[in-house]
Backbone as a chain_set.jsonl record, in Angstrom:
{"seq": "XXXXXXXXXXXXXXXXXXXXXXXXXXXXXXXXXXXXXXXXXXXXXXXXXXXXXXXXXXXXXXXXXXXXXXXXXXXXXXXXXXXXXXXXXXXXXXXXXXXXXXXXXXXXXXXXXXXXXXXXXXXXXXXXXXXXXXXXXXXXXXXXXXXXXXXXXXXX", "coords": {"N": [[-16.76, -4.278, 2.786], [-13.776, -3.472, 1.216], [-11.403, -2.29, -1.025], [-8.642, -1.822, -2.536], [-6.766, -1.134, -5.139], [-3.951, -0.635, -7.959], [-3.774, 1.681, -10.643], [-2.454, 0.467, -13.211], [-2.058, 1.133, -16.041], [-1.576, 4.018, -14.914], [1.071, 4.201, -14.082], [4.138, 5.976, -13.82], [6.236, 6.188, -16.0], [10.035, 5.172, -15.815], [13.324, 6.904, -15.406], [16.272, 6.319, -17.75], [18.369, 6.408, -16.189], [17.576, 5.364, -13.774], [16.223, 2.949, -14.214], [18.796, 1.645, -14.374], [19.615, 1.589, -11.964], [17.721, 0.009, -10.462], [17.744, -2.24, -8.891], [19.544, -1.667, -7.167], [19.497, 0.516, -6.062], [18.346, 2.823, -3.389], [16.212, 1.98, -0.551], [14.665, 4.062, 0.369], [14.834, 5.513, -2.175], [13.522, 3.831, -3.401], [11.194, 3.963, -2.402], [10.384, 6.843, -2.443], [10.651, 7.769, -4.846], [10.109, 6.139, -7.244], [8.291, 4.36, -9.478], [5.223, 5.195, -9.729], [2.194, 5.885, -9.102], [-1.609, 5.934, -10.021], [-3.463, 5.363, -7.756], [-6.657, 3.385, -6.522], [-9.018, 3.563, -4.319], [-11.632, 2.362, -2.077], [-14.272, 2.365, 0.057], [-16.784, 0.383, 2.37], [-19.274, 2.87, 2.979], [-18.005, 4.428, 2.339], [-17.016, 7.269, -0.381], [-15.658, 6.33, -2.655], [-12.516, 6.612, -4.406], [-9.544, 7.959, -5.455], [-6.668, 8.246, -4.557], [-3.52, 10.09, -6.753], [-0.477, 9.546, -8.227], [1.165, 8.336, -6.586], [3.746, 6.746, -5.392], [4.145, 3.498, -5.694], [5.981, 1.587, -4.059], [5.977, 2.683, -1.883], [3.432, 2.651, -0.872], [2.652, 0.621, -0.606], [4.61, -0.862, 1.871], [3.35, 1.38, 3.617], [0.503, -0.042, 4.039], [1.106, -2.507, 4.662], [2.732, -2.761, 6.534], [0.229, -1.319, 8.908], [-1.086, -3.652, 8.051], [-0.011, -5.477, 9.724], [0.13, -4.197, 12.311], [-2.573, -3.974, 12.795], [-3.22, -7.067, 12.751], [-2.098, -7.476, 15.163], [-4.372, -6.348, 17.014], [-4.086, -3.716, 17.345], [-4.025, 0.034, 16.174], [-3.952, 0.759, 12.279], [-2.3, 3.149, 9.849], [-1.792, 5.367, 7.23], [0.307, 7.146, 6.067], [0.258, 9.811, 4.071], [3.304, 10.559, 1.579], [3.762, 12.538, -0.045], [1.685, 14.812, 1.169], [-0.251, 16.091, 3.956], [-2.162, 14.212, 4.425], [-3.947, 11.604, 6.369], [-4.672, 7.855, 6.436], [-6.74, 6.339, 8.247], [-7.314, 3.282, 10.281], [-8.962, 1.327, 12.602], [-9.892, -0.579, 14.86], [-13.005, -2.134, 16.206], [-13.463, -2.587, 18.774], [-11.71, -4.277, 21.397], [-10.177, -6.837, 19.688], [-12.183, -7.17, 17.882], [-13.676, -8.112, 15.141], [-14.359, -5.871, 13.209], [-13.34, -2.663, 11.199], [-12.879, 0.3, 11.607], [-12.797, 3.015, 9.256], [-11.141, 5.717, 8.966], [-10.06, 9.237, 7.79], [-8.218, 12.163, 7.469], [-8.991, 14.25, 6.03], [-12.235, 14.538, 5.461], [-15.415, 13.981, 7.098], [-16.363, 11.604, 6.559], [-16.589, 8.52, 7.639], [-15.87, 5.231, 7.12], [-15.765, 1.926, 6.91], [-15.14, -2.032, 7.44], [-14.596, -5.796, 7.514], [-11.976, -7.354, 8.977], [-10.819, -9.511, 7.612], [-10.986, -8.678, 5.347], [-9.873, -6.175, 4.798], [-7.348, -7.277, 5.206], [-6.412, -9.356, 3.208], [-7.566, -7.943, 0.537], [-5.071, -6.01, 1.213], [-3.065, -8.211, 0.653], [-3.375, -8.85, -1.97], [-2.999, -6.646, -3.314], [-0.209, -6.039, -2.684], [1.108, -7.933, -3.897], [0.142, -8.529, -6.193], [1.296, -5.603, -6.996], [4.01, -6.312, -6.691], [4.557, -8.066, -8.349], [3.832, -6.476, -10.587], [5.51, -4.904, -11.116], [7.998, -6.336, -10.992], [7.909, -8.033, -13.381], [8.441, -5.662, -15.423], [10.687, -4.285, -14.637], [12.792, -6.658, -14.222], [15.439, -6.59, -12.499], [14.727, -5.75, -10.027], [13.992, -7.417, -8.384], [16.276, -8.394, -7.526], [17.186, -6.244, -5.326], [17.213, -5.789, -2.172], [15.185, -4.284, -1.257], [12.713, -5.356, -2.054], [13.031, -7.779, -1.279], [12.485, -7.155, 1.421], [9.778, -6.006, 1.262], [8.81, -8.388, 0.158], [9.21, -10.731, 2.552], [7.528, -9.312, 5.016], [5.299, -9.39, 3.519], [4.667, -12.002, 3.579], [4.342, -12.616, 6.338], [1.63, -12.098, 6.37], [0.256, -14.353, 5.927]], "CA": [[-16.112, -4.174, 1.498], [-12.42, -3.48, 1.093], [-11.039, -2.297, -2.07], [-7.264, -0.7, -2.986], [-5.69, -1.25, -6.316], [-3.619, 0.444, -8.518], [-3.476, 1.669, -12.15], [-0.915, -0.006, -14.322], [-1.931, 2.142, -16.882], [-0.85, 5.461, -14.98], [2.425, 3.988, -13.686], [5.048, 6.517, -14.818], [7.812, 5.119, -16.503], [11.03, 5.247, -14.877], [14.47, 7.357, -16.803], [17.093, 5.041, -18.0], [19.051, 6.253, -14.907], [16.629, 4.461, -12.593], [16.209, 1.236, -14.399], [20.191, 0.786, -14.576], [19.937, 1.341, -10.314], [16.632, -0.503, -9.733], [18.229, -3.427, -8.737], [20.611, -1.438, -5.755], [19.33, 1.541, -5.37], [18.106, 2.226, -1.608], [14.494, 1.526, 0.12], [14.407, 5.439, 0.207], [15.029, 5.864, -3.616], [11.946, 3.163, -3.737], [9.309, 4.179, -1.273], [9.477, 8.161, -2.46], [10.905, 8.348, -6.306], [9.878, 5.508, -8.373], [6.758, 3.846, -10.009], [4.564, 6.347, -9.374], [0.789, 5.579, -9.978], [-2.483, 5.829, -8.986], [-4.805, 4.455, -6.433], [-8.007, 3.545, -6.376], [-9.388, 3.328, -2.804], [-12.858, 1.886, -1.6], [-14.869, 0.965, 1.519], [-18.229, 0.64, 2.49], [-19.879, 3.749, 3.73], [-17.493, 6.206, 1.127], [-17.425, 7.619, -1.24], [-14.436, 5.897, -3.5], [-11.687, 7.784, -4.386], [-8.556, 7.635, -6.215], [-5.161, 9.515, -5.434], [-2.931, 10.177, -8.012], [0.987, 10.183, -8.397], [1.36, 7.952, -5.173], [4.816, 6.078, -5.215], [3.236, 2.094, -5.057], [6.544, 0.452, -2.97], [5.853, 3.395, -0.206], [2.115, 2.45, -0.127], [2.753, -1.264, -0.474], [5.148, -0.544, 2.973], [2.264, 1.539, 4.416], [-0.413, -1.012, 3.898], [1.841, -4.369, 5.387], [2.857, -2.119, 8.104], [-0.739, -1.233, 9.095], [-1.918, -4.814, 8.633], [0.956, -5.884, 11.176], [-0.673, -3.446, 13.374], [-4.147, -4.994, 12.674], [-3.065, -8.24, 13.3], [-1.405, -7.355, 16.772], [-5.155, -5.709, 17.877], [-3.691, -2.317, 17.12], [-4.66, 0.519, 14.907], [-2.823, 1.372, 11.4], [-2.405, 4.418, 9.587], [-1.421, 5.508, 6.127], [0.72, 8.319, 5.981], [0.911, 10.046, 2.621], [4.338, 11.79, 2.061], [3.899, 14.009, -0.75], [1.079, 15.933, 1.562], [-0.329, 15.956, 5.218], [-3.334, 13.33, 4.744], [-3.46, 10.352, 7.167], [-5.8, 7.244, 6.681], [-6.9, 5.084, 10.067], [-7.855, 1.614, 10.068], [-9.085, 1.248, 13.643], [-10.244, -2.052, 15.317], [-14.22, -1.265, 16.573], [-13.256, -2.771, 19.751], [-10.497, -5.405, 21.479], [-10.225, -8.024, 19.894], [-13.163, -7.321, 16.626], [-13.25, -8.407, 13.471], [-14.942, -4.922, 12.535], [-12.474, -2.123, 11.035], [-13.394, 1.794, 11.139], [-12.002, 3.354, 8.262], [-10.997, 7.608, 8.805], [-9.127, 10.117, 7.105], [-7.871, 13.231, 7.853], [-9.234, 15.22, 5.345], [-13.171, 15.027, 5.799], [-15.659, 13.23, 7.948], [-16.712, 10.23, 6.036], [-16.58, 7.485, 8.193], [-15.853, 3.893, 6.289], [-15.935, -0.145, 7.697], [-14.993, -3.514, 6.225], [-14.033, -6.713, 8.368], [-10.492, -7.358, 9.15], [-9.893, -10.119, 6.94], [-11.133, -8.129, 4.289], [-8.884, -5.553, 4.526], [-6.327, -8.483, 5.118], [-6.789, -9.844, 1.673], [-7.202, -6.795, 0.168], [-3.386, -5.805, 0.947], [-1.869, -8.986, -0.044], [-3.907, -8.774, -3.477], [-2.15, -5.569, -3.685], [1.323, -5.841, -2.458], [1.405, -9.62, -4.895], [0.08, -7.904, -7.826], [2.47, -4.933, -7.402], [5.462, -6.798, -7.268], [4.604, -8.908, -9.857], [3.779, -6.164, -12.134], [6.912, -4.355, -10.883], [9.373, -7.26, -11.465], [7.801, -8.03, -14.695], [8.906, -4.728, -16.169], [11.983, -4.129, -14.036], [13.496, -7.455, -13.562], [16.377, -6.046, -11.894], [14.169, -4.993, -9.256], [14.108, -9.048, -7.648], [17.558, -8.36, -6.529], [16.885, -5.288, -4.579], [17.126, -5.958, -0.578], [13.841, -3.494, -0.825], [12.077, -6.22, -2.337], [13.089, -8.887, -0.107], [11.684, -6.734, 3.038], [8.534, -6.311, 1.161], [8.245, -10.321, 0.366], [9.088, -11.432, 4.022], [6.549, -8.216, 5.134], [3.777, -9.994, 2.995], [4.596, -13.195, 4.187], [3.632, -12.601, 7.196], [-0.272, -12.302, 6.494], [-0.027, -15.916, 5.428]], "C": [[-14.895, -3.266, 1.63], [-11.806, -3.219, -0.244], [-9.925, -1.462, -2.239], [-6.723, -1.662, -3.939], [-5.108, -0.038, -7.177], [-3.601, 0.562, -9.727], [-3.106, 1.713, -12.734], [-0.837, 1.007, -15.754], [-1.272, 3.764, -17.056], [0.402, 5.386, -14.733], [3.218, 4.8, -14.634], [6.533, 5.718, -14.963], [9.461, 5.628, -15.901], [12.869, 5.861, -15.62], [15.708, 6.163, -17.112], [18.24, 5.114, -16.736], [18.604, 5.283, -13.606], [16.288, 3.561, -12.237], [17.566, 0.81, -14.336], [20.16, 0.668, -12.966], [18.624, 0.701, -9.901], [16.769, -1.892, -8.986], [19.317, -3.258, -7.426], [20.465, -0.175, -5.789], [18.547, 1.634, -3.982], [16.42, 2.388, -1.551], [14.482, 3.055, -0.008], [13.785, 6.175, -0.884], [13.445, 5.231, -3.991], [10.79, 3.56, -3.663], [9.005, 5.588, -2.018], [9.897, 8.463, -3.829], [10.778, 7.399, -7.322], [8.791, 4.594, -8.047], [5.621, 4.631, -8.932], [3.12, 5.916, -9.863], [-0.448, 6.032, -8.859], [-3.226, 5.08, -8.916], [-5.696, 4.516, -6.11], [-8.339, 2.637, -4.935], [-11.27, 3.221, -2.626], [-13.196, 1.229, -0.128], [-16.288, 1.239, 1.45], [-18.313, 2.122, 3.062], [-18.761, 5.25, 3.42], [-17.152, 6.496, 0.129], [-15.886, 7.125, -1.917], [-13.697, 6.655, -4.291], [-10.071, 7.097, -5.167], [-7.421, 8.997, -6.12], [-4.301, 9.281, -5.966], [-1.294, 10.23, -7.796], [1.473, 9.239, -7.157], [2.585, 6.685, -5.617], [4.49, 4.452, -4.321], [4.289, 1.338, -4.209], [6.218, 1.545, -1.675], [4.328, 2.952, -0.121], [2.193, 1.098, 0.05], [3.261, -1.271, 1.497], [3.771, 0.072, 3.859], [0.992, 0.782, 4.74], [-0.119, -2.484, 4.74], [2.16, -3.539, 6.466], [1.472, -1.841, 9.021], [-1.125, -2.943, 9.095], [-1.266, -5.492, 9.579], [0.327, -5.365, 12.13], [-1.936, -4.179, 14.051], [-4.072, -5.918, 13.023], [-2.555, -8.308, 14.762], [-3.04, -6.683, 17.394], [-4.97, -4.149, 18.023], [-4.671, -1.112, 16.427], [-3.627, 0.761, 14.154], [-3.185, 2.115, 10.78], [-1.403, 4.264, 8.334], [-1.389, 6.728, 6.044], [1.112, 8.998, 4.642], [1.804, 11.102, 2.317], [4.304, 12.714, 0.868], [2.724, 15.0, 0.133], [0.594, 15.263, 3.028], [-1.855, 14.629, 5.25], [-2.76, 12.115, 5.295], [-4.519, 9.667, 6.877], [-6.044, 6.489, 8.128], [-7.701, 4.051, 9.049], [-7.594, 1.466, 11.46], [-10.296, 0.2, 13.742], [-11.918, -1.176, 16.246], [-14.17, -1.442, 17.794], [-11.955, -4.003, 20.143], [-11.094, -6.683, 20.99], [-11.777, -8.476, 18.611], [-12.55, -7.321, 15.783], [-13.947, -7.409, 12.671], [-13.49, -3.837, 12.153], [-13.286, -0.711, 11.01], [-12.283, 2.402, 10.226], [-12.018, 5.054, 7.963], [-9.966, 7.815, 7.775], [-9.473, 11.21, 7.632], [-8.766, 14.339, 7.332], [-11.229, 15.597, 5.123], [-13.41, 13.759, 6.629], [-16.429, 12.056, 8.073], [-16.185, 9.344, 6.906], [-16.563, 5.984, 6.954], [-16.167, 2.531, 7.72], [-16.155, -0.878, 6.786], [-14.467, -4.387, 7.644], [-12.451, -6.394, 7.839], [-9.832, -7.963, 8.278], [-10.329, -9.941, 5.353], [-10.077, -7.068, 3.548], [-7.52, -6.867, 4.237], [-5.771, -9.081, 3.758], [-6.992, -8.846, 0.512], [-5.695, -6.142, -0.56], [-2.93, -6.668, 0.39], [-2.103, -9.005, -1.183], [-2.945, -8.149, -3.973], [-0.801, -5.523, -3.938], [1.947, -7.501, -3.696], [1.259, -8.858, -6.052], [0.949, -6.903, -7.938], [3.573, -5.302, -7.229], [5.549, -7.286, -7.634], [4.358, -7.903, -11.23], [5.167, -5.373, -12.137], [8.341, -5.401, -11.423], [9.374, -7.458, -12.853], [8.486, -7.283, -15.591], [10.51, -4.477, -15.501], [12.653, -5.376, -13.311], [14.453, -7.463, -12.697], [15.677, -5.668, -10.342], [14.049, -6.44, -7.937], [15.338, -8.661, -6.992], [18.02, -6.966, -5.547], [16.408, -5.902, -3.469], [15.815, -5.194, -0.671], [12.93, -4.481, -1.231], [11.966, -7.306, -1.982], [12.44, -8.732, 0.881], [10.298, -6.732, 2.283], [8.103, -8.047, 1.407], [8.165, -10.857, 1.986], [7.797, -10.537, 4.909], [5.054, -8.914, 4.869], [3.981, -11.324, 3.335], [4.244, -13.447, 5.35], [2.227, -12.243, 7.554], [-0.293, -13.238, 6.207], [-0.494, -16.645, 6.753]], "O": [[-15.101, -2.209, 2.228], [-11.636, -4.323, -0.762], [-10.161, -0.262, -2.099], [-6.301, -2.78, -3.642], [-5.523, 1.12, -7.187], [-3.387, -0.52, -10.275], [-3.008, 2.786, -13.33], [0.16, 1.463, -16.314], [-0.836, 4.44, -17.988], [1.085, 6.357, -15.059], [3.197, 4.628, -15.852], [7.378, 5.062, -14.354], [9.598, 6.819, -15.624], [13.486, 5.058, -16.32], [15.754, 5.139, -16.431], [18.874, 4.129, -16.359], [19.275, 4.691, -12.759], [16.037, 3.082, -11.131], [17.711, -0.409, -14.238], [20.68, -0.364, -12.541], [18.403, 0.926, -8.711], [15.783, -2.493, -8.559], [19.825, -4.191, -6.804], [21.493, 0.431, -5.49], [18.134, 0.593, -3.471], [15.659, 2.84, -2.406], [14.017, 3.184, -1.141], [12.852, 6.978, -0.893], [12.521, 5.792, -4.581], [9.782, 3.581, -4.37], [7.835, 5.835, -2.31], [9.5, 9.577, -4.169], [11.309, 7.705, -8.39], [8.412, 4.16, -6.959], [5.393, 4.543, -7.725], [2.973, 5.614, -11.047], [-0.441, 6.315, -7.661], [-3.665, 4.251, -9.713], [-6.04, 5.461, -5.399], [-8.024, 1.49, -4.618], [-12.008, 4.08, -3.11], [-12.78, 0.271, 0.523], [-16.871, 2.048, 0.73], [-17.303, 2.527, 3.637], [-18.683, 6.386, 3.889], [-16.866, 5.473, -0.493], [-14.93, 7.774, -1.492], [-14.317, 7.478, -4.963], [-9.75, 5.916, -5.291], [-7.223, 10.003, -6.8], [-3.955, 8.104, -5.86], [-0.92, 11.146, -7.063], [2.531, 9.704, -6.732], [2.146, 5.692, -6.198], [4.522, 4.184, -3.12], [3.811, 0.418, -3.546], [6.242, 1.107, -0.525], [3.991, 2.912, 1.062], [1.675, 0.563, 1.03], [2.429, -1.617, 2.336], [3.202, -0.655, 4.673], [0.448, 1.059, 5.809], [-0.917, -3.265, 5.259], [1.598, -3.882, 7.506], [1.688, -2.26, 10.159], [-1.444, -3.45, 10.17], [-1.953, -6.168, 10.345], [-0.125, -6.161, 12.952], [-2.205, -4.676, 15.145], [-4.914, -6.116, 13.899], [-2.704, -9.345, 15.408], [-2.87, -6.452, 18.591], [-5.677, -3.468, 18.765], [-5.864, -1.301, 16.188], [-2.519, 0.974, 14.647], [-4.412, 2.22, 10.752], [-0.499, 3.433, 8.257], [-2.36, 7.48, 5.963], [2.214, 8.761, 4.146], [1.534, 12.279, 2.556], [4.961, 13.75, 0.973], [2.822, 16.169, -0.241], [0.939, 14.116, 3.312], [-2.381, 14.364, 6.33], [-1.672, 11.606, 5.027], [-5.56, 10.325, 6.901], [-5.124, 6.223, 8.902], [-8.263, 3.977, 7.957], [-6.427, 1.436, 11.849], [-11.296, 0.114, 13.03], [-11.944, -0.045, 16.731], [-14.786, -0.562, 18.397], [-11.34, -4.546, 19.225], [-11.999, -7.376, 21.455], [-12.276, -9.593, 18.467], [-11.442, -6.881, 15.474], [-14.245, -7.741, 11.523], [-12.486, -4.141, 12.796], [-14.337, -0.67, 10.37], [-11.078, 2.283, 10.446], [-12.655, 5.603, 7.064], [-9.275, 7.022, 7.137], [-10.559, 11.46, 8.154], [-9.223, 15.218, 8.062], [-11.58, 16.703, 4.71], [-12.613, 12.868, 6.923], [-16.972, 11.558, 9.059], [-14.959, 9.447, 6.913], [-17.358, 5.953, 6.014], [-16.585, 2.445, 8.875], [-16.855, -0.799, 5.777], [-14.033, -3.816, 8.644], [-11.933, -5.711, 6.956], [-8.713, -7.61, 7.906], [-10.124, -10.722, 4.424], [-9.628, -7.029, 2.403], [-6.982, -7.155, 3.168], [-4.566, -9.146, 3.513], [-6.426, -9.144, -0.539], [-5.282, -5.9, -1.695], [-2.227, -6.326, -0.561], [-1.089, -9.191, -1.856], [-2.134, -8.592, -4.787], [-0.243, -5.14, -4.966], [3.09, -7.8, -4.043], [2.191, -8.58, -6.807], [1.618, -6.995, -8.967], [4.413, -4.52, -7.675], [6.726, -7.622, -7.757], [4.538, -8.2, -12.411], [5.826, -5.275, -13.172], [9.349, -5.108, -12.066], [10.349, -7.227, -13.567], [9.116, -7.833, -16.494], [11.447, -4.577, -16.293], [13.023, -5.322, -12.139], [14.427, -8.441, -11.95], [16.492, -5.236, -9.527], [14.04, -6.226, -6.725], [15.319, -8.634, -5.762], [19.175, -6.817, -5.146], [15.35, -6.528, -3.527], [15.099, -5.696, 0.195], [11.998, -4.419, -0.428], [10.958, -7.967, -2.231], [11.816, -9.646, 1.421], [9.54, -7.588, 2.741], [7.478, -8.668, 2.267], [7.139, -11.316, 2.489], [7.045, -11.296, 5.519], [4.069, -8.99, 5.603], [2.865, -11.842, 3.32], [3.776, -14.568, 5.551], [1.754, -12.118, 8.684], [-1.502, -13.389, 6.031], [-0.788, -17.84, 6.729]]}, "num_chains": 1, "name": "protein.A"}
């Protein structure tokens, strides 16, 4: 079991400076200063958890980057930049369809299959840029939103 979504309800709203540049402001401006929400996180074997305030195109990016990983036989990692916590998503051996699921911060161990997580992300990264465009139409013609789409197109 595999579970990350986020809560449209906490999404902070964005100043009228932000929505007139959401449409050409840079992947930078995206990933660490706008739509801000939180995230509810689940796996088997922990305790489910939810952090708060987390900037959803930088986790969307951390999440498709990691399952690129995953899909190459790799491991991926979720770096969170307002503070020093790291998640893993490590393969149980070459070439399994098992996932171990760490973090930095205690010593809960998680696990979900691969194409759980797999499915998972694209849930995620589809529903947040559909609820993102919805409200910020302007936000479709942002090159940052193109690299996500081609990004998630490649779990297809």
């Amino acid at each position: 079991m595999f579970l990350v979504e986020f809560d449209r309800g906490s999404m902070r709203e964005l100043s009228e400076g932000q929505v007139a540049k959401v449409g050409t402001t840079s992947e930078m401006n995206l990933r660490y200063g706008y739509f801000e929400t939180d995230i509810n996180f689940a796996v088997q074997g922990r305790d489910p958890e939810v952090f708060r305030g987390i900037p959803l195109v930088d986790f969307m990016f951390c999440l498709l980057l990691s399952a690129r990983e995953i899909r190459q036989g790799e491991s991926g990692r979720i770096s969170f930049t307002e503070n020093d916590r790291v998640l893993g998503f490590t393969p149980t051996a070459p070439g399994s369809i098992e996932l171990v699921v760490t973090n930095s911060w205690d010593s809960q161990v998680g696990n979900c299959e691969v194409s759980e997580f797999l499915a998972a992300v694209s849930r995620f990264v589809d529903e947040g840029l559909e609820f993102i465009v919805e409200r910020y139409s302007l936000f479709a013609n942002n090159p940052t939103y193109r690299k996500l789409t081609g990004l998630r197109a490649e779990l297809i």
